[in-house]
PDB file of N, CA, C and O in Angstrom:
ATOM      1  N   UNK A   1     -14.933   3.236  -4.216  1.00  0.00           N
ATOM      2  CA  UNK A   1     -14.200   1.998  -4.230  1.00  0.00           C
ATOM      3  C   UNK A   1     -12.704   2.324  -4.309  1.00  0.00           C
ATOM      4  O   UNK A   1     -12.361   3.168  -5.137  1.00  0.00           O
ATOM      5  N   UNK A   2     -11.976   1.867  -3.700  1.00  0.00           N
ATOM      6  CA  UNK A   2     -10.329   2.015  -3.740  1.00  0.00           C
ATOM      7  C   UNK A   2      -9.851   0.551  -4.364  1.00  0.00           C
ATOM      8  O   UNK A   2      -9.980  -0.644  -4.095  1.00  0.00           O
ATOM      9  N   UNK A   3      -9.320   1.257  -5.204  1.00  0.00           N
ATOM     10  CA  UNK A   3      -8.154  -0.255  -5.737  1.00  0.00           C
ATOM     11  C   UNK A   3      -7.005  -0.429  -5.283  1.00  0.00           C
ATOM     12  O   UNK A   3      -6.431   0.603  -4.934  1.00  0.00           O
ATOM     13  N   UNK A   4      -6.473  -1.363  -5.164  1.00  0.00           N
ATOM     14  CA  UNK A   4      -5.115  -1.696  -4.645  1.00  0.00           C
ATOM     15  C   UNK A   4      -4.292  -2.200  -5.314  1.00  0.00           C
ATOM     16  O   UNK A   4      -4.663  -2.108  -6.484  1.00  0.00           O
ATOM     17  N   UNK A   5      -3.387  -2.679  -5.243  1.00  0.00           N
ATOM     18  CA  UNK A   5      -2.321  -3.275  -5.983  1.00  0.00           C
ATOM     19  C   UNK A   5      -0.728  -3.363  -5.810  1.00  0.00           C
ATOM     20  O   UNK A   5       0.164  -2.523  -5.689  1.00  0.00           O
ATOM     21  N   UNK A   6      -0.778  -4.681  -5.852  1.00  0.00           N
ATOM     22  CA  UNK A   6       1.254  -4.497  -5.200  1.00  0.00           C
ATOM     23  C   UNK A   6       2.047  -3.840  -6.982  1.00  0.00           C
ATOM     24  O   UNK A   6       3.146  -3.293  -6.896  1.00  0.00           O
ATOM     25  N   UNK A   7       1.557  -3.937  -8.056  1.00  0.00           N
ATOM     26  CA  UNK A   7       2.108  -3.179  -9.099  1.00  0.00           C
ATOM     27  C   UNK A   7       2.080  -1.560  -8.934  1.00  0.00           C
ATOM     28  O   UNK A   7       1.211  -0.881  -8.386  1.00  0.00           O
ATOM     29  N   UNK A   8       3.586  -1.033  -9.726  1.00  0.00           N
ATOM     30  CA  UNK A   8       3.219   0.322  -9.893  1.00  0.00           C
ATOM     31  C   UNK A   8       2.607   0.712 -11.017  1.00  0.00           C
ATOM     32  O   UNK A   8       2.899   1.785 -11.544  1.00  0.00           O
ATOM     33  N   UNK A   9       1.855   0.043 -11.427  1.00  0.00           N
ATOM     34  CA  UNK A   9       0.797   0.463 -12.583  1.00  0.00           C
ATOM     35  C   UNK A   9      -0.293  -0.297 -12.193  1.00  0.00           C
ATOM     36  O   UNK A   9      -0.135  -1.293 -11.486  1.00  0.00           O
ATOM     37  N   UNK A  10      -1.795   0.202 -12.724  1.00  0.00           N
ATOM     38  CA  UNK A  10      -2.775  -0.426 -12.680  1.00  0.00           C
ATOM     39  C   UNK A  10      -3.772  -0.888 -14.211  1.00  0.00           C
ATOM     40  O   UNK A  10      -4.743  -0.235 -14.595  1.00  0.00           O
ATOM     41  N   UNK A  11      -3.300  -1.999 -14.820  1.00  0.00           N
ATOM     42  CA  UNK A  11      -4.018  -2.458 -16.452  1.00  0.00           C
ATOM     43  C   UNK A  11      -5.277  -1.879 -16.719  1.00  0.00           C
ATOM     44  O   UNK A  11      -6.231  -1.734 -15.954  1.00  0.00           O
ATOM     45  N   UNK A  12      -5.130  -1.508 -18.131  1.00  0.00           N
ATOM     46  CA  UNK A  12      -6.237  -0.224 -18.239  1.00  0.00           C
ATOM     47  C   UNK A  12      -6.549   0.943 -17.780  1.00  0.00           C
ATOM     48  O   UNK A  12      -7.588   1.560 -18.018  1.00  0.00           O
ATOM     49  N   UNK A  13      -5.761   1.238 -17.189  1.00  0.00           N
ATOM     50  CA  UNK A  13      -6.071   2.774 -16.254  1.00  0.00           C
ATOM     51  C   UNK A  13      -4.903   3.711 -16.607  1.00  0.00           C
ATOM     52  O   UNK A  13      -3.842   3.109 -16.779  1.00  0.00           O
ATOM     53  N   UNK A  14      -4.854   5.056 -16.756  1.00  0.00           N
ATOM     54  CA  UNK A  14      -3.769   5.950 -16.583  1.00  0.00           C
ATOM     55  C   UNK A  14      -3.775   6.629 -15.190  1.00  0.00           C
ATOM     56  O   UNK A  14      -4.723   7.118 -14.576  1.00  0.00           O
ATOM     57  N   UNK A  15      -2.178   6.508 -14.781  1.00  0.00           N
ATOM     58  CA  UNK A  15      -2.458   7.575 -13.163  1.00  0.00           C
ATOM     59  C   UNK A  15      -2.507   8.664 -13.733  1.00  0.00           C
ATOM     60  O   UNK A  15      -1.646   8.939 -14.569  1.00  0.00           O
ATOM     61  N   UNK A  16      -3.834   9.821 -13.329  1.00  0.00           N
ATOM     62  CA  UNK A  16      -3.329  11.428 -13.526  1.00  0.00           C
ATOM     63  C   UNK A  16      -2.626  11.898 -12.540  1.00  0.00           C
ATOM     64  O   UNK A  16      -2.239  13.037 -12.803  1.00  0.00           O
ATOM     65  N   UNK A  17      -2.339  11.579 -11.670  1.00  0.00           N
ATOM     66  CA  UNK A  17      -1.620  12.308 -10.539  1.00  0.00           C
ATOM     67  C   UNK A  17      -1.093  11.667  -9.441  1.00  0.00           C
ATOM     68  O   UNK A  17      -1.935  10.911  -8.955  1.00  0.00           O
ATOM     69  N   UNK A  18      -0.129  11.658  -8.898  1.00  0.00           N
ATOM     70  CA  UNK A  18       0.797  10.933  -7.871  1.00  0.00           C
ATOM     71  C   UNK A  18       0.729  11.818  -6.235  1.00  0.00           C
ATOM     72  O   UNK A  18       1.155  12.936  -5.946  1.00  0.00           O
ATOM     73  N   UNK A  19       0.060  10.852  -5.438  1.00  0.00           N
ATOM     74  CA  UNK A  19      -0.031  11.855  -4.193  1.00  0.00           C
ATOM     75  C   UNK A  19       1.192  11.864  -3.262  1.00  0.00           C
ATOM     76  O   UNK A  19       1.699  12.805  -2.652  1.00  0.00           O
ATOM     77  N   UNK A  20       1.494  10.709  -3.310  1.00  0.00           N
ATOM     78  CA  UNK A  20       3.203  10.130  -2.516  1.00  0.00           C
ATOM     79  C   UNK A  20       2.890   9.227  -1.679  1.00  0.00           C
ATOM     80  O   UNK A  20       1.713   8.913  -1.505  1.00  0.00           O
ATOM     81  N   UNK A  21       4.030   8.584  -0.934  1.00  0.00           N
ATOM     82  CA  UNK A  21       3.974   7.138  -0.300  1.00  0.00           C
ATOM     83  C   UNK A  21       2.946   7.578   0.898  1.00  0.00           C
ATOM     84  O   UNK A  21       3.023   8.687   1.428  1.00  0.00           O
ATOM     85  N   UNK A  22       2.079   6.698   1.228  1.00  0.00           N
ATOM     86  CA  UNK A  22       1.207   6.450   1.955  1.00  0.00           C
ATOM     87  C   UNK A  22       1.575   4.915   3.315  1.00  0.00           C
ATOM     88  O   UNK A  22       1.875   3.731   3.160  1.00  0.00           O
ATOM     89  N   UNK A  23       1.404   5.552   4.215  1.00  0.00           N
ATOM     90  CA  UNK A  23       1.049   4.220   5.295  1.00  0.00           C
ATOM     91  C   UNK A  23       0.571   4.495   6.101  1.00  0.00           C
ATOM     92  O   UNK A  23       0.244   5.657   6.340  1.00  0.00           O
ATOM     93  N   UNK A  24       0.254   3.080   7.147  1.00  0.00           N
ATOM     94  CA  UNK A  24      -0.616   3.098   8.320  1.00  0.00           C
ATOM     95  C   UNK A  24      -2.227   2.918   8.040  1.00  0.00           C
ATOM     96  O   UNK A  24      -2.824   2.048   7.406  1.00  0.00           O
ATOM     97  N   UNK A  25      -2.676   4.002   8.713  1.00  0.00           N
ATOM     98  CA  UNK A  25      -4.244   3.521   8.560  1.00  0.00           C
ATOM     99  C   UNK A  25      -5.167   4.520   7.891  1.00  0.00           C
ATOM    100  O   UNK A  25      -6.387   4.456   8.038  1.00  0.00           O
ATOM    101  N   UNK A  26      -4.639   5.334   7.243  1.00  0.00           N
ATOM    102  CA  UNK A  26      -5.326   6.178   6.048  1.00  0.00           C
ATOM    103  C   UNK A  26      -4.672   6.625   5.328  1.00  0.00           C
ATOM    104  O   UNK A  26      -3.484   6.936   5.411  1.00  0.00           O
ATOM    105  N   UNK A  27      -5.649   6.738   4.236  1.00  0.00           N
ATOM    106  CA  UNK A  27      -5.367   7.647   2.874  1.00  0.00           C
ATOM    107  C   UNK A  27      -6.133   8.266   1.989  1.00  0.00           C
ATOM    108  O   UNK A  27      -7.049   7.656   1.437  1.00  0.00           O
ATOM    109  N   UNK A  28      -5.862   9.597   1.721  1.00  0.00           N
ATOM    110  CA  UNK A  28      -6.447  11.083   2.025  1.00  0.00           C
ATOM    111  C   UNK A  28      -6.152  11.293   0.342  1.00  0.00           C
ATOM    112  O   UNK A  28      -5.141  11.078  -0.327  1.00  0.00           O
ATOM    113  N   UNK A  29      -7.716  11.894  -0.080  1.00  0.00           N
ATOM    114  CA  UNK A  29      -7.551  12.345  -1.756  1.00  0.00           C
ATOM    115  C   UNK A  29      -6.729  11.438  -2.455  1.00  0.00           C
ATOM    116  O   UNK A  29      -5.653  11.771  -2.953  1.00  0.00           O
ATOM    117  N   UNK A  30      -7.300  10.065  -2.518  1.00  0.00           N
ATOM    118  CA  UNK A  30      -6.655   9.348  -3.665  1.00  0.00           C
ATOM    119  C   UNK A  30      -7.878   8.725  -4.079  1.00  0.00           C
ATOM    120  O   UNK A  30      -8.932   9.267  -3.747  1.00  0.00           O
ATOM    121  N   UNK A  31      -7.904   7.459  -4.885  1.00  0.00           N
ATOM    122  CA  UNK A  31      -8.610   6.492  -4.987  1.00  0.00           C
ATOM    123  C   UNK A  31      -8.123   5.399  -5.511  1.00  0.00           C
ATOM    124  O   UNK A  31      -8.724   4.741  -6.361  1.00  0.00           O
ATOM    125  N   UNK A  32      -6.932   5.099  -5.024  1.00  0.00           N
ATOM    126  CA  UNK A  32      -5.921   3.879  -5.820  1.00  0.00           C
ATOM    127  C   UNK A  32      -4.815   3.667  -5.159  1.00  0.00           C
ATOM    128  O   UNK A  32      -4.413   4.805  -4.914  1.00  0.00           O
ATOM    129  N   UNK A  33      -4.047   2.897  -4.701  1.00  0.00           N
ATOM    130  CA  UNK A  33      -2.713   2.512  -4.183  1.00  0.00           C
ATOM    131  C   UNK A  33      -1.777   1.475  -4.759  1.00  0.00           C
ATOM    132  O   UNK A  33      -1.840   0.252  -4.640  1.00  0.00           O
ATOM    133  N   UNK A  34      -1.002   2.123  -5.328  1.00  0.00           N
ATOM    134  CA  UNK A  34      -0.201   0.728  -6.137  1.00  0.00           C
ATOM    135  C   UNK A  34       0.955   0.962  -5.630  1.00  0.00           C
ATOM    136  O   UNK A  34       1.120   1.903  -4.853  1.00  0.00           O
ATOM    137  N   UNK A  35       2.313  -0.172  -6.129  1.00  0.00           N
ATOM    138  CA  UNK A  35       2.932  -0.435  -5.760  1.00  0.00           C
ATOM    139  C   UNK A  35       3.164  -0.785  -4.021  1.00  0.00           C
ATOM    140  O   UNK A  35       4.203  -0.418  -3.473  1.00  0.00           O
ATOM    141  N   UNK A  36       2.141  -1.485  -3.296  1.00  0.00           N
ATOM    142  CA  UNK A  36       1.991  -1.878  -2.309  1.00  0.00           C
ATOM    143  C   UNK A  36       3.475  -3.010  -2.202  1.00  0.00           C
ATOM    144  O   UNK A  36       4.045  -3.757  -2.998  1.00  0.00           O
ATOM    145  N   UNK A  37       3.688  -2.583  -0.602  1.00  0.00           N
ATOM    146  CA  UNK A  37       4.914  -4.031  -0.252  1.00  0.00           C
ATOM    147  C   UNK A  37       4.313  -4.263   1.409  1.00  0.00           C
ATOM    148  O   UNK A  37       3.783  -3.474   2.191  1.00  0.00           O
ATOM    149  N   UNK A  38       4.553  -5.248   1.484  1.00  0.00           N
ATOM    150  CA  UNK A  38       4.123  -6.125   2.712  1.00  0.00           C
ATOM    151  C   UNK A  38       5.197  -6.879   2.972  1.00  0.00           C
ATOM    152  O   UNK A  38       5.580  -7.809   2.263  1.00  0.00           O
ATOM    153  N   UNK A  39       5.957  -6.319   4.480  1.00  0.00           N
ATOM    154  CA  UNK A  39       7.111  -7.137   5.246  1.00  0.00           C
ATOM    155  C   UNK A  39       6.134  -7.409   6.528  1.00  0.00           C
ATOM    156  O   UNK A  39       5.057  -6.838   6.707  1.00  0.00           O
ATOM    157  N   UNK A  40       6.669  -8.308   7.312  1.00  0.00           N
ATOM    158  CA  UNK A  40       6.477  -9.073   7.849  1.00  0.00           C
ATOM    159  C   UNK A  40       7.242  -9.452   8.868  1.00  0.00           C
ATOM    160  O   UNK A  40       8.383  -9.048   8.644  1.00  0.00           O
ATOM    161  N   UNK A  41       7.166 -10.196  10.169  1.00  0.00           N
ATOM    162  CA  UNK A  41       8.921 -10.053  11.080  1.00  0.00           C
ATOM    163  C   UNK A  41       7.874 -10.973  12.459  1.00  0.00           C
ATOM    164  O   UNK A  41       6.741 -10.627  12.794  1.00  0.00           O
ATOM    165  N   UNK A  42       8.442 -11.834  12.886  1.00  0.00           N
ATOM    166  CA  UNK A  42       8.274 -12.320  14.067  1.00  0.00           C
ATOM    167  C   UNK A  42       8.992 -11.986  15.128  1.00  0.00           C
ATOM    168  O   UNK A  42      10.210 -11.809  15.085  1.00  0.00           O
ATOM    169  N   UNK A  43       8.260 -11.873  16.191  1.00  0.00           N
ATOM    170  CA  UNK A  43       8.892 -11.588  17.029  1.00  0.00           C
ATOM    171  C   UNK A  43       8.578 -12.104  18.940  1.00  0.00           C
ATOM    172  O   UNK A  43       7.498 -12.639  19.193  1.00  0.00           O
ATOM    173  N   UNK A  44       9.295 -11.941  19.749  1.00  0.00           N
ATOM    174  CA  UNK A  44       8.790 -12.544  20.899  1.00  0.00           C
ATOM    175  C   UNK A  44       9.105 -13.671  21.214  1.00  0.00           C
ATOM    176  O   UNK A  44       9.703 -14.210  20.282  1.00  0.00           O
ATOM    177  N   UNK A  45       8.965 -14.507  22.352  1.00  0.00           N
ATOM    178  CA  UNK A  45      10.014 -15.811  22.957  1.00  0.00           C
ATOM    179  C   UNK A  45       8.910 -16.693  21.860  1.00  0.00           C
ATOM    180  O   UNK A  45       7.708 -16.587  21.617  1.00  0.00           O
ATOM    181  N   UNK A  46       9.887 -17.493  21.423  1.00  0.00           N
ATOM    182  CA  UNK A  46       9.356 -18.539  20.410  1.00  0.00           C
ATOM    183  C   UNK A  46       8.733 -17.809  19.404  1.00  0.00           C
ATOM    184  O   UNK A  46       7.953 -18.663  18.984  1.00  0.00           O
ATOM    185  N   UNK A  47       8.569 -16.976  18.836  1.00  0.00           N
ATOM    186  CA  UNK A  47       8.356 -16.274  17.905  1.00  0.00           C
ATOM    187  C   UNK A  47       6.675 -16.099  17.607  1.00  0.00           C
ATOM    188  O   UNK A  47       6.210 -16.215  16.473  1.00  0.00           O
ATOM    189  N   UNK A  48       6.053 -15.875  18.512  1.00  0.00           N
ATOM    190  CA  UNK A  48       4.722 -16.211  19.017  1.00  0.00           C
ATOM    191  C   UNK A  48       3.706 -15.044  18.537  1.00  0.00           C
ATOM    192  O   UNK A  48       2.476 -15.069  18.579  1.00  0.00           O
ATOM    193  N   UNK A  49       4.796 -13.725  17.937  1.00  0.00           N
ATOM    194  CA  UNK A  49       3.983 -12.586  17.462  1.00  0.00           C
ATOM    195  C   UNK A  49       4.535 -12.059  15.967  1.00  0.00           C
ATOM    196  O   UNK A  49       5.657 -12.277  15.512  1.00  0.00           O
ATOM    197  N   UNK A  50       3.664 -11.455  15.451  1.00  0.00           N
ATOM    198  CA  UNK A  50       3.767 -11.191  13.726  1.00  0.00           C
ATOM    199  C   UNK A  50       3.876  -9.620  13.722  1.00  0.00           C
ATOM    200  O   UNK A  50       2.865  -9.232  14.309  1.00  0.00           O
ATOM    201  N   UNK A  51       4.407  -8.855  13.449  1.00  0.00           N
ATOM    202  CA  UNK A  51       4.237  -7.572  13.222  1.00  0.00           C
ATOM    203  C   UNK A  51       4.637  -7.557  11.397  1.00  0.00           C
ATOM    204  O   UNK A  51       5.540  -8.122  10.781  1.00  0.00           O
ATOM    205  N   UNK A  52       3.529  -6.659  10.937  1.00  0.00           N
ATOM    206  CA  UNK A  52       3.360  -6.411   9.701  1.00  0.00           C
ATOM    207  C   UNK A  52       3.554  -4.787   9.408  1.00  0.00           C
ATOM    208  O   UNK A  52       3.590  -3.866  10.225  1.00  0.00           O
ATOM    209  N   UNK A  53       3.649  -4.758   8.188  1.00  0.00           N
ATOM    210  CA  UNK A  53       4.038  -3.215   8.060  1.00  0.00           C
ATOM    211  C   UNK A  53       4.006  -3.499   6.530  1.00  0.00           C
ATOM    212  O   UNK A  53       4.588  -4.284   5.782  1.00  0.00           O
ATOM    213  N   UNK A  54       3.075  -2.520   6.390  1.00  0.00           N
ATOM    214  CA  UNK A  54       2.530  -1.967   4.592  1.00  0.00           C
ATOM    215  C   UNK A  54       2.748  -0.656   4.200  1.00  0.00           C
ATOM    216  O   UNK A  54       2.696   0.269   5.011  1.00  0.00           O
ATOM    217  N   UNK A  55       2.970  -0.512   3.117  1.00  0.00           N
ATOM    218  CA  UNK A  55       3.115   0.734   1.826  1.00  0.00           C
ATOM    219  C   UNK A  55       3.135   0.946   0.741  1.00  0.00           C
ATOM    220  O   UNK A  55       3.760   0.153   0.037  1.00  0.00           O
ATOM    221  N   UNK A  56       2.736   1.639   0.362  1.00  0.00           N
ATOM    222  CA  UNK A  56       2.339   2.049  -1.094  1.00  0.00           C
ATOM    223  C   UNK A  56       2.398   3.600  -1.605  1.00  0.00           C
ATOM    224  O   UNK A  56       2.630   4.519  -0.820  1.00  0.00           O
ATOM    225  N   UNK A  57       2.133   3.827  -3.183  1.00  0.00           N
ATOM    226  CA  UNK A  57       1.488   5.197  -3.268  1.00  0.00           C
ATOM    227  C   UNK A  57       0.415   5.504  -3.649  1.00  0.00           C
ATOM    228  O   UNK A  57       0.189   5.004  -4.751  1.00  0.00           O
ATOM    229  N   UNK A  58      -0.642   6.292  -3.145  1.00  0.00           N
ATOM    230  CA  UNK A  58      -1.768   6.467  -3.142  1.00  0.00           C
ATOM    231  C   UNK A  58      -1.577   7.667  -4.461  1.00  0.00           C
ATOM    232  O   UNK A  58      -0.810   8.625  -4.544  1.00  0.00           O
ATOM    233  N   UNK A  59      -2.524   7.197  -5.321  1.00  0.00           N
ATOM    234  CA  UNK A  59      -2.556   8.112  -6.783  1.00  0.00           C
ATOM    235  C   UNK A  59      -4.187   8.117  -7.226  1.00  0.00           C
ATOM    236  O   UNK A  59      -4.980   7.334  -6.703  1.00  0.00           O
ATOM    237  N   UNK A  60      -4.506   8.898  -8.047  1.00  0.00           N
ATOM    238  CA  UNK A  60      -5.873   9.167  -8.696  1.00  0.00           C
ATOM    239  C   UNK A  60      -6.014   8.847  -9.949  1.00  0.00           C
ATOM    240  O   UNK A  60      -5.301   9.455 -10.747  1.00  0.00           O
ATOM    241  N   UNK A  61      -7.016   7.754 -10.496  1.00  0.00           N
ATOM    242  CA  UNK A  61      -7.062   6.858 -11.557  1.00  0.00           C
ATOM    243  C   UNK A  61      -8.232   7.701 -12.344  1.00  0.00           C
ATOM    244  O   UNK A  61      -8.662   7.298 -13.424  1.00  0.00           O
TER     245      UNK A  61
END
């Protein structure tokens, strides 16, 4: 199970170890991602398309 989270901490848990910022479409030897941010941006005639873009750091709980 992977947890997520836009906090850089996760309640009840200690991080043992910090792997570093993570994006795109995997993430390798963790089992946790916090401090997640989500931008966002329209784009195209009339603004007809969404491009998104996520990150975080992937750490071991």
């Amino acid at each position: 199970m992977m947890i997520l989270s836009t906090t850089p901490t996760i309640e009840g848990r200690t991080i043992r170890e910090y792997k570093g910022v993570v994006t795109g479409e995997t993430i390798i030897g963790a089992n946790a991602v916090v401090g997640i941010d989500i931008d966002y941006e329209t784009l195209g005639q009339g603004n007809s398309m969404l491009m998104v873009a996520t990150s975080g750091t992937a750490v071991v709980i």
